[in-house]
MIPA-191214 format. One record per atom (N, C-alpha, C): residue in one letter; atom name; x, y, z. Coordinates in Angstrom, 2 decimals. Layout:
BEGIN
REC  res  atom        x        y        z
REC    a    CA        X        Y        Z
...
//
This chain:
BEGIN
REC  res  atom        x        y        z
REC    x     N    27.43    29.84   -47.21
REC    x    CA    27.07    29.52   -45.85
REC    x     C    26.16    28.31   -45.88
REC    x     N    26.42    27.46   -45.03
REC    x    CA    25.96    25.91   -45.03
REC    x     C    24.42    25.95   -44.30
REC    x     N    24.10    25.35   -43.70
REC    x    CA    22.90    25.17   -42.91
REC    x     C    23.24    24.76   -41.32
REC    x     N    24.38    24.38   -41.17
REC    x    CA    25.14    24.43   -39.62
REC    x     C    24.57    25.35   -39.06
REC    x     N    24.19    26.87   -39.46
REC    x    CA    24.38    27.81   -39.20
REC    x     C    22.77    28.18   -38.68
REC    x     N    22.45    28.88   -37.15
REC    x    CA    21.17    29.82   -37.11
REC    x     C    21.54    31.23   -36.95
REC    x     N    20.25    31.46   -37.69
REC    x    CA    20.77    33.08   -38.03
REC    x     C    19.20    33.37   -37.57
REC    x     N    18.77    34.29   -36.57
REC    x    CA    17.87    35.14   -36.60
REC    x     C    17.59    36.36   -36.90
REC    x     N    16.47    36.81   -36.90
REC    x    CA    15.82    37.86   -37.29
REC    x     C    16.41    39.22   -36.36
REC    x     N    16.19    40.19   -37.13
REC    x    CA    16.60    41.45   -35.72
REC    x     C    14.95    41.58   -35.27
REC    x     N    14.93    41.22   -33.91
REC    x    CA    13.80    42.06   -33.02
REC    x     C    13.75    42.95   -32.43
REC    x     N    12.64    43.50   -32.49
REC    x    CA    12.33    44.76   -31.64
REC    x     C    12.45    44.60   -30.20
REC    x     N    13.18    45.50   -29.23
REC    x    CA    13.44    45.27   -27.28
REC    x     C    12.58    46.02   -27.42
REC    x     N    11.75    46.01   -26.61
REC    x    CA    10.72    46.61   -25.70
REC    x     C    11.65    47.26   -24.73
REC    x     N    11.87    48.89   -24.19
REC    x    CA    12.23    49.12   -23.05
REC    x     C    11.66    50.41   -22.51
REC    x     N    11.82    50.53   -21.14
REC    x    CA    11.20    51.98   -20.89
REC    x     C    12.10    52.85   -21.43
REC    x     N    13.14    53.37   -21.97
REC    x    CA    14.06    54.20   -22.36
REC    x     C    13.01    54.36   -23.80
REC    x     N    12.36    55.50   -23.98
REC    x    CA    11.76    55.97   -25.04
REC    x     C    12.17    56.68   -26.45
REC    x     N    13.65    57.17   -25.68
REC    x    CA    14.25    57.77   -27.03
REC    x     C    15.18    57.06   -27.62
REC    x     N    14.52    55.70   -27.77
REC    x    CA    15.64    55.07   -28.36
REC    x     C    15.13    53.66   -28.84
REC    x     N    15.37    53.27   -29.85
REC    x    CA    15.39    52.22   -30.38
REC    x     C    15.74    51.01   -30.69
REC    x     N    15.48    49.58   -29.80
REC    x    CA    16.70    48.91   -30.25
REC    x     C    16.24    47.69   -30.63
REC    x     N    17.14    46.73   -31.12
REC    x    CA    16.69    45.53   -31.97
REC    x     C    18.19    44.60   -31.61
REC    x     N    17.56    43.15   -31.43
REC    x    CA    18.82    42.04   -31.15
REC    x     C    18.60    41.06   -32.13
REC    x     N    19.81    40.46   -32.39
REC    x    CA    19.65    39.54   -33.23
REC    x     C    20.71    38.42   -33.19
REC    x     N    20.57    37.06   -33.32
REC    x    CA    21.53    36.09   -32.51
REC    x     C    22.05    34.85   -33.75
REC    x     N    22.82    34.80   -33.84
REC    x    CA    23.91    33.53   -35.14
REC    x     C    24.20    33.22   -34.18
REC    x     N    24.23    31.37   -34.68
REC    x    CA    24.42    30.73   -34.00
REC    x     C    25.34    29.19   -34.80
REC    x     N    26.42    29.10   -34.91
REC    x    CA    27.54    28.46   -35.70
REC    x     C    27.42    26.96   -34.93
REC    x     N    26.57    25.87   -35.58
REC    x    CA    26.61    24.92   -34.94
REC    x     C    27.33    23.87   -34.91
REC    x     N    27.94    23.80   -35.94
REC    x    CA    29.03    22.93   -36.03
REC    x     C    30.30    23.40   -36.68
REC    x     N    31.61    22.65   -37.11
REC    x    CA    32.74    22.99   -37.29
REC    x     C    32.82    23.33   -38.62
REC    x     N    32.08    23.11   -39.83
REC    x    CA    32.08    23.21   -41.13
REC    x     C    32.45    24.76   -41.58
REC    x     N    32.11    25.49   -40.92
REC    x    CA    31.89    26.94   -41.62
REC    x     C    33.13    28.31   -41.41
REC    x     N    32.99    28.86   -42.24
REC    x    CA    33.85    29.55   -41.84
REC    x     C    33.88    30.93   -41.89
REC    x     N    32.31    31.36   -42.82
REC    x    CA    31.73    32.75   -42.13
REC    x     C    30.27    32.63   -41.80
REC    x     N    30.12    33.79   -41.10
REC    x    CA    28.15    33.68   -40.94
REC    x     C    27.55    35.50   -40.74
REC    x     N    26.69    35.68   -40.97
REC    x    CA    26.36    36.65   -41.51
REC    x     C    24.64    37.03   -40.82
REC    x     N    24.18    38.26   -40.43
REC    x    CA    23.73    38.63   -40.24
REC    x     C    22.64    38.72   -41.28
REC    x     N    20.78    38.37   -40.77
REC    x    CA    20.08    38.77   -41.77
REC    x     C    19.72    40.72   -41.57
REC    x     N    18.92    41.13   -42.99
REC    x    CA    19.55    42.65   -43.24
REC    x     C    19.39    43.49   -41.89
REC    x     N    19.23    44.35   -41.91
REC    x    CA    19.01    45.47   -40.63
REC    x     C    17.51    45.69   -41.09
REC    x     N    16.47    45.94   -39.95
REC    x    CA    14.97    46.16   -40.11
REC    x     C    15.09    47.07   -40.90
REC    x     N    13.89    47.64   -41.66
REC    x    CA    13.56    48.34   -42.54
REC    x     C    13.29    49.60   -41.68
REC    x     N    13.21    49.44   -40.07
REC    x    CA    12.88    50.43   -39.37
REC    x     C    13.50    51.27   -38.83
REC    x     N    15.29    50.88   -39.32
REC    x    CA    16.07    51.48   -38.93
REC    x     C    16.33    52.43   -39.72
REC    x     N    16.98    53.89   -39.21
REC    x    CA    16.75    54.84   -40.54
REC    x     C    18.27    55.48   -40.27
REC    x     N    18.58    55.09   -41.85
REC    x    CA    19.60    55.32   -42.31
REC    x     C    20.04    56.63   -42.55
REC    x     N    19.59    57.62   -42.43
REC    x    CA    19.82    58.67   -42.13
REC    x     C    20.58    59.58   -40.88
REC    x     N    20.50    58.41   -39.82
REC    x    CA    21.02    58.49   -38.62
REC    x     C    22.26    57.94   -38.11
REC    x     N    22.87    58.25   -37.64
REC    x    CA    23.78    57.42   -36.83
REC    x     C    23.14    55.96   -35.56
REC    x     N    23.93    55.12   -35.85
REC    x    CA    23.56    53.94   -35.00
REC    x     C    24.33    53.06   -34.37
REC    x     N    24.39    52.33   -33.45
REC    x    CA    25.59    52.16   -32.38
REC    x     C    24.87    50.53   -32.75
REC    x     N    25.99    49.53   -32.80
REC    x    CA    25.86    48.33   -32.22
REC    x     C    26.72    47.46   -31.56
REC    x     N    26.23    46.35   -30.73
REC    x    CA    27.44    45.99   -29.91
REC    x     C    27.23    44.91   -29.96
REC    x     N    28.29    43.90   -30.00
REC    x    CA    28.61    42.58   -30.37
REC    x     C    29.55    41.62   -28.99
REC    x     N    28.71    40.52   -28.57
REC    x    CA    29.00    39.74   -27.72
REC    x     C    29.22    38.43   -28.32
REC    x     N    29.70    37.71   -28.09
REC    x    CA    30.48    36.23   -28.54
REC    x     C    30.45    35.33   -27.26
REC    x     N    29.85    33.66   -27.08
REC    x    CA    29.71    33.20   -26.45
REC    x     C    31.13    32.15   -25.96
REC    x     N    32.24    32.55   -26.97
REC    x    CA    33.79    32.09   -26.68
REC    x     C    33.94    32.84   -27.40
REC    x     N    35.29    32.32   -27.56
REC    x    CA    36.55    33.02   -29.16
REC    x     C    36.10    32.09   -30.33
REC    x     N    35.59    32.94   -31.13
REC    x    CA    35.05    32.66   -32.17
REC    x     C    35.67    31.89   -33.19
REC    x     N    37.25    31.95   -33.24
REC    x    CA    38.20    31.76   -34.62
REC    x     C    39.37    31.53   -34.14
REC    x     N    40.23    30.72   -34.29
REC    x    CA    41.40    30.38   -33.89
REC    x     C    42.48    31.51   -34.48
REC    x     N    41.89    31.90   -35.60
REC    x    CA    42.90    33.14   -36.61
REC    x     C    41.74    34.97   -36.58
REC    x     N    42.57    35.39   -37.47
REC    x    CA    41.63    36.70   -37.26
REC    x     C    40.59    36.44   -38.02
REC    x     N    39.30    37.28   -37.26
REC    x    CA    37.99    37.15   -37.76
REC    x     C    37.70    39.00   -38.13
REC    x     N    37.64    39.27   -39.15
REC    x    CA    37.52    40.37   -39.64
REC    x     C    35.99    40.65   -39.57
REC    x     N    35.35    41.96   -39.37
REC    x    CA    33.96    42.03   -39.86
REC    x     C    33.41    42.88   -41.15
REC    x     N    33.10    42.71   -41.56
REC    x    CA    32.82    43.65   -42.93
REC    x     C    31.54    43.87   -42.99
REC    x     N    30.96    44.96   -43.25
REC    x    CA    29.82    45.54   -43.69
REC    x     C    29.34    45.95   -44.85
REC    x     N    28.00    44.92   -45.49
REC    x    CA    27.88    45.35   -46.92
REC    x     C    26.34    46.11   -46.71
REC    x     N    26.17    46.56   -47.96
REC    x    CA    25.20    47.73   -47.83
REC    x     C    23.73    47.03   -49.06
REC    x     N    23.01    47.21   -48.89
REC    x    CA    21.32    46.61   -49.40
REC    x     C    20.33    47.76   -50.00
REC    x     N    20.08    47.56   -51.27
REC    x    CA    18.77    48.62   -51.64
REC    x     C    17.80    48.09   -51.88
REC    x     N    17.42    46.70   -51.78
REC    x    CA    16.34    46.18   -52.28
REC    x     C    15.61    45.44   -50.57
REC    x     N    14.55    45.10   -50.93
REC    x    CA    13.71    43.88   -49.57
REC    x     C    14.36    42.78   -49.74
REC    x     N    14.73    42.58   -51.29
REC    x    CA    15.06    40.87   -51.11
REC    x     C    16.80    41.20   -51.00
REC    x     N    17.59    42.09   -50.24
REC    x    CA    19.22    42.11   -50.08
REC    x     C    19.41    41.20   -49.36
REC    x     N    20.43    39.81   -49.54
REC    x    CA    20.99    38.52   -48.85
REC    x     C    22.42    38.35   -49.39
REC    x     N    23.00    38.03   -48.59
REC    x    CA    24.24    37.25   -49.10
REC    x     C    24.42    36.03   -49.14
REC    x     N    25.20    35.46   -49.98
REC    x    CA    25.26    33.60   -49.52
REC    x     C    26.85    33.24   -50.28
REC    x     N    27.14    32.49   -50.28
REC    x    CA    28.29    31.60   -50.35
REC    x     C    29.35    31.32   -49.34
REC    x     N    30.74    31.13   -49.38
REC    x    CA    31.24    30.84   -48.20
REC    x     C    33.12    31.27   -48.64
REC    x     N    33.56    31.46   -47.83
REC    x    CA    35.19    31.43   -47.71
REC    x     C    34.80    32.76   -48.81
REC    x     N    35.74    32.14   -49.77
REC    x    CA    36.01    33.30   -50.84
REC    x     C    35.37    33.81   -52.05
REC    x     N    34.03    33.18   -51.34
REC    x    CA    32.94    33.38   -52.54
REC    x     C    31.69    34.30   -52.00
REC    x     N    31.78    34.80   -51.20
REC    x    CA    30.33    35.59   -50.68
REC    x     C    30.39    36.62   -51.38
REC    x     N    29.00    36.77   -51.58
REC    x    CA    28.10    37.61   -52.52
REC    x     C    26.90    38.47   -52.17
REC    x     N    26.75    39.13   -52.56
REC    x    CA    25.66    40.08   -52.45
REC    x     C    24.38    40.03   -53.48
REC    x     N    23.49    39.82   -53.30
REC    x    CA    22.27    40.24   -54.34
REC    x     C    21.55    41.33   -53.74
REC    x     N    21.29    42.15   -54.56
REC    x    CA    20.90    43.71   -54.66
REC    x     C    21.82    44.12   -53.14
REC    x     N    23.16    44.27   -53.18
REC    x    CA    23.98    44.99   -52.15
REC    x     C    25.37    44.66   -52.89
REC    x     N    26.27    45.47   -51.92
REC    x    CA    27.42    45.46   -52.54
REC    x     C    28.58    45.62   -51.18
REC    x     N    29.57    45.08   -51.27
REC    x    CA    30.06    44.89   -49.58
REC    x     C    30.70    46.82   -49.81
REC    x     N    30.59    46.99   -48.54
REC    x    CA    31.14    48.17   -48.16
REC    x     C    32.22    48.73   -47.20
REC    x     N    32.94    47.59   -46.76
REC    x    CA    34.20    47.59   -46.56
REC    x     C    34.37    46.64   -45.12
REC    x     N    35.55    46.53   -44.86
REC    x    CA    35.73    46.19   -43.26
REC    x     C    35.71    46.84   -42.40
REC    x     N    35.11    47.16   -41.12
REC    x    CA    34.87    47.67   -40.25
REC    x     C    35.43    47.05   -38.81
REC    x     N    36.29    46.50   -38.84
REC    x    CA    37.06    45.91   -37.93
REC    x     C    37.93    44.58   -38.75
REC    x     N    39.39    44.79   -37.93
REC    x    CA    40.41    43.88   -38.66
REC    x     C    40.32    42.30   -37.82
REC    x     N    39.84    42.52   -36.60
REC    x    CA    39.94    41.11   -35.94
REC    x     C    39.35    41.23   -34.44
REC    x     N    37.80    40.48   -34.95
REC    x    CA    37.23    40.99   -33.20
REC    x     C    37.14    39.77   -32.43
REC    x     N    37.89    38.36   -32.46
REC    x    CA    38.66    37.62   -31.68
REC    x     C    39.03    38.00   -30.54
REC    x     N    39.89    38.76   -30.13
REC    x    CA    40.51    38.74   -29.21
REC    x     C    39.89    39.31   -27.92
REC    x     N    38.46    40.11   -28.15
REC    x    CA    37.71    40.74   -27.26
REC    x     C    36.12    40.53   -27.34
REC    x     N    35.89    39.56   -28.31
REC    x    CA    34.55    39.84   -28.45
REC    x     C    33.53    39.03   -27.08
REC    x     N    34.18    38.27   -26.25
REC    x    CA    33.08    37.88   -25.52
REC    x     C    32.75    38.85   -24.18
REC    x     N    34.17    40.29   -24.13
REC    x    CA    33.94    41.40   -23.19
REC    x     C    32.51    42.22   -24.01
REC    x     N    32.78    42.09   -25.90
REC    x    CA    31.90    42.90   -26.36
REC    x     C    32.32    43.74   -26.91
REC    x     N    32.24    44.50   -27.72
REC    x    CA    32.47    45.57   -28.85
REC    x     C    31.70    46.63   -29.21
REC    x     N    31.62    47.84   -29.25
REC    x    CA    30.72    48.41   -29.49
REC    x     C    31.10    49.49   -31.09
REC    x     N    30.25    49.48   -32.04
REC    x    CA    30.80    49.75   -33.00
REC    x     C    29.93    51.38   -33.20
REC    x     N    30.73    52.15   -33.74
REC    x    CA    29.37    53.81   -33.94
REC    x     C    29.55    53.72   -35.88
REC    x     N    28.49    53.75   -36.24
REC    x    CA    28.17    54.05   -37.64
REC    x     C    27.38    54.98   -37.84
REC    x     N    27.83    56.02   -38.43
REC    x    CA    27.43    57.29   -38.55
REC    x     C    27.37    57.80   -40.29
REC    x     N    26.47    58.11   -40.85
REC    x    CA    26.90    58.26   -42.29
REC    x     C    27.32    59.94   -42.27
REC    x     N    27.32    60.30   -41.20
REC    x    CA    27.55    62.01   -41.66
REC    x     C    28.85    62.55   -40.93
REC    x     N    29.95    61.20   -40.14
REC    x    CA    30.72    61.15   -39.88
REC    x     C    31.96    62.39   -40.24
REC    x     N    32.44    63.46   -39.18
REC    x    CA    33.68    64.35   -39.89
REC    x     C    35.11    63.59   -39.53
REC    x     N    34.86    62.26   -38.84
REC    x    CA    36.41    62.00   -38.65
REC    x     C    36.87    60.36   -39.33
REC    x     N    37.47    60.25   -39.55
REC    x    CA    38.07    59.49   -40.22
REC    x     C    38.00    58.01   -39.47
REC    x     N    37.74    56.45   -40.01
REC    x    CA    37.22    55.44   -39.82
REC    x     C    38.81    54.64   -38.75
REC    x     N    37.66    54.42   -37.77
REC    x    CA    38.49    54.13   -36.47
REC    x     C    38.07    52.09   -36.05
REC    x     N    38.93    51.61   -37.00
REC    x    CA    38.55    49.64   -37.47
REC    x     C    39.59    48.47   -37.37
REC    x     N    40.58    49.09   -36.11
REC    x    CA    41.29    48.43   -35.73
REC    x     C    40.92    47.69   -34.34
REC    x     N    41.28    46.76   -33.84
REC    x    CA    41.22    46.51   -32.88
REC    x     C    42.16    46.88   -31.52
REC    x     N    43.50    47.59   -32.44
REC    x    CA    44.40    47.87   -31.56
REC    x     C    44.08    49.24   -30.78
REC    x     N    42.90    49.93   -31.49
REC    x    CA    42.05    51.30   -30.99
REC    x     C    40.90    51.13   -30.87
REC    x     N    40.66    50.02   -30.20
REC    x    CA    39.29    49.30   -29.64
REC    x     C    38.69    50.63   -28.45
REC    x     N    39.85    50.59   -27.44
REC    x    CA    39.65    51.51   -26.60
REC    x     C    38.91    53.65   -26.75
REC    x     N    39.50    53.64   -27.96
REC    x    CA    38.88    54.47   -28.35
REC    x     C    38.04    54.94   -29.17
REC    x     N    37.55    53.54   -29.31
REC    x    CA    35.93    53.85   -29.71
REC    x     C    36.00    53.02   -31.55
REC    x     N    35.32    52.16   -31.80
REC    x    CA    35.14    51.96   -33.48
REC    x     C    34.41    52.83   -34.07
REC    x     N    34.68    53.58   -34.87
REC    x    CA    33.75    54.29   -35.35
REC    x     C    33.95    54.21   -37.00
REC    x     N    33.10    54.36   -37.77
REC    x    CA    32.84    54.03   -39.03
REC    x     C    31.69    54.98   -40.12
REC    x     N    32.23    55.77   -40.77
REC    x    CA    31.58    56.49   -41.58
REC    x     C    30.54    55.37   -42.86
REC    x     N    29.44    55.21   -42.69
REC    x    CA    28.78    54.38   -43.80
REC    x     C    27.84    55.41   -44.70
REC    x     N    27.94    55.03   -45.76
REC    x    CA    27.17    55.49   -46.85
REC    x     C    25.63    55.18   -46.69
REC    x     N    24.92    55.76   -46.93
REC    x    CA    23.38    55.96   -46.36
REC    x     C    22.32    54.93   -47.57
REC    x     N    22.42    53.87   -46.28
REC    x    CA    21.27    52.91   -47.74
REC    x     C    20.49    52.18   -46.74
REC    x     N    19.47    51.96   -47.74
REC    x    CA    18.01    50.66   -46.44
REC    x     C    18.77    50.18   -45.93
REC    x     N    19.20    48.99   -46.11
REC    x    CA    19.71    48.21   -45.34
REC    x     C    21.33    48.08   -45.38
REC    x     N    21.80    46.82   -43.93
REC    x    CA    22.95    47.01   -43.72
REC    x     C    22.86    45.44   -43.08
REC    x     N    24.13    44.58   -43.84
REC    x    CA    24.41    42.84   -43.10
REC    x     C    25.99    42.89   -42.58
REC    x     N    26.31    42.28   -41.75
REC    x    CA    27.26    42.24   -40.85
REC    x     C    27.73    41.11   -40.99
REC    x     N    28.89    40.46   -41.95
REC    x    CA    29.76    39.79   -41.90
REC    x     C    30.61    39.33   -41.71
REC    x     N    30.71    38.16   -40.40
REC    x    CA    31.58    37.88   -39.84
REC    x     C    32.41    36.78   -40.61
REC    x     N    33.83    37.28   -41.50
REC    x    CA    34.68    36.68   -42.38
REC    x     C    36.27    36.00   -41.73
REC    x     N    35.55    34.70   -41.16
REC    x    CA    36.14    33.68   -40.75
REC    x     C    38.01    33.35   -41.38
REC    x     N    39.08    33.26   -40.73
REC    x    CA    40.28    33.15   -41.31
REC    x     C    41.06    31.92   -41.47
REC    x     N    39.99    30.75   -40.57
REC    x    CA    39.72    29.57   -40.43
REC    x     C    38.03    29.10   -40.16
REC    x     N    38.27    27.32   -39.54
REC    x    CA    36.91    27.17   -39.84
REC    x     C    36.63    27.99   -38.01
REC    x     N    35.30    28.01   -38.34
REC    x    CA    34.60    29.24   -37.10
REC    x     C    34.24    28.28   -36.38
REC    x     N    34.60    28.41   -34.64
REC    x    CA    34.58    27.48   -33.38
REC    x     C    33.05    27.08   -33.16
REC    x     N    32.64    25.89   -33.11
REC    x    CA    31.44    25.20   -32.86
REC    x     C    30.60    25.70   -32.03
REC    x     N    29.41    25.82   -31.46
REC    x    CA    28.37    26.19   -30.69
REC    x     C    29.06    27.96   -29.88
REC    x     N    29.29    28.54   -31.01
REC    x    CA    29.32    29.73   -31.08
REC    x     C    28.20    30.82   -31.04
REC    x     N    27.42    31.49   -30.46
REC    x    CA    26.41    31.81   -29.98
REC    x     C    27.19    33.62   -30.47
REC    x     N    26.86    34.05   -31.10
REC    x    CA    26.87    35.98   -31.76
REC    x     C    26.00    36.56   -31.18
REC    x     N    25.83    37.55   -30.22
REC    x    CA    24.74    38.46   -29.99
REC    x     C    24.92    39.61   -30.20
REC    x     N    23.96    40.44   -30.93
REC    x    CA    24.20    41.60   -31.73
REC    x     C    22.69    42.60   -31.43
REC    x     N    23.27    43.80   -30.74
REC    x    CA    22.10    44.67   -30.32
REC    x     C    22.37    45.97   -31.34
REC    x     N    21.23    46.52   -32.02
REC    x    CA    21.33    47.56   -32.78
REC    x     C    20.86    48.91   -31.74
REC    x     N    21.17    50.04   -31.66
REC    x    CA    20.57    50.88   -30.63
REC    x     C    20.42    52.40   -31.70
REC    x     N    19.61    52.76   -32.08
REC    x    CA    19.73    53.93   -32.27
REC    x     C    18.66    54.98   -31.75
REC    x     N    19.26    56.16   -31.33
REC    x    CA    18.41    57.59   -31.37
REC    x     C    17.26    57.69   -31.93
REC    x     N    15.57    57.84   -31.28
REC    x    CA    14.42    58.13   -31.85
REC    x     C    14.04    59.65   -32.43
REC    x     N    14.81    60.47   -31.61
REC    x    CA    14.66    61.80   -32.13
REC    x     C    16.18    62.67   -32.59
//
C-alpha cells in the first residue's frame, strides 16, 4: 500500500444509546495508483469475546471489477499489514479468510456485516445473500483489519466509512 492512501484511526462515537459501543473509522484512496487499502487494527477495546456488527459505506463504486473483503486476525499491539496486489502481509496476524466476494455493487447503500466467534450457523459472504444478512463466524483474537482486495486499480477520491457497533453487556 502506497501513500495515496488515508487511513484513520477507529474512534470512539459518543452516543446516548448506553449499551453499546461504537467506533468509526474512514480510508480514503486518493489517487489512481492502488489497488487495495486496509483498515488500521480494531481498538484494543473491542472484546473479542463478543459478537460485533459493522457496516460499510463507500463514497462511489469503489472498483471497476470485484472488490472482495477479507479479514485477517492480530495478536500482538504492533499487528499491520503492508504490501500491495499480491503481496499483502501480515506481521504478528495471519489473514483469516474472505468475508464477502464483491461489495461493489452495493456498497454506497452500505453493508452490514455480523461477526460472531460463537456463531452455530454457517458463514453467509456472498453478495448474492446480501439480503439476508452477512454473517461470519471469526476465531477469537485482539485484534481484527479489514481488507479491501482491489481486482483492479481502486477508483480515485474514494472515501470508506466503517462503523464498528458492539453490545456493552
Amino acid at each position: 500500500m502506497a501513500t495515496a492512501e488515508t487511513i484513520n484511526e477507529w474512534s470512539p462515537i459518543v452516543t446516548k444509546q448506553t449499551k453499546f459501543a461504537v467506533w468509526k473509522s474512514t480510508l480514503v484512496v486518493n489517487d489512481n495508483g492502488e489497488s487495495d487499502i486496509w483498515t488500521k487494527r480494531t481498538p484494543a477495546t473491542l472484546n473479542p469475546d463478543k459478537a460485533f456488527d459493522l457496516l460499510l459505506t463507500t463514497s462511489q463504486t469503489a472498483d471497476a471489477q470485484a472488490l472482495p473483503v477479507r479479514l485477517w486476525g492480530g495478536w500482538s499491539d504492533d499487528f499491520v499489514l503492508a504490501g500491495d496486489t499480491t503481496t499483502v502481509a501480515a506481521t504478528n496476524g495471519v489473514q483469516i479468510g474472505q468475508v464477502l466476494d464483491d461489495c461493489v455493487l452495493s456498497v454506497t447503500n452500505g453493508i452490514l456485516f455480523h461477526f460472531d466467534p460463537d456463531s452455530p450457523v454457517a458463514n453467509v459472504v456472498t453478495i448474492a445473500a446480501v439480503a439476508s444478512g452477512l454473517k461470519v463466524r471469526i476465531p477469537k483474537m485482539p485484534y481484527y483489519i479489514l481488507h479491501f482486495d482491489g481486482g483492479s486499480t481502486l477508483a480515485a477520491s474514494t472515501t470508506y466509512t466503517l462503523w464498528l457497533i458492539q453490545k456493552k453487556l
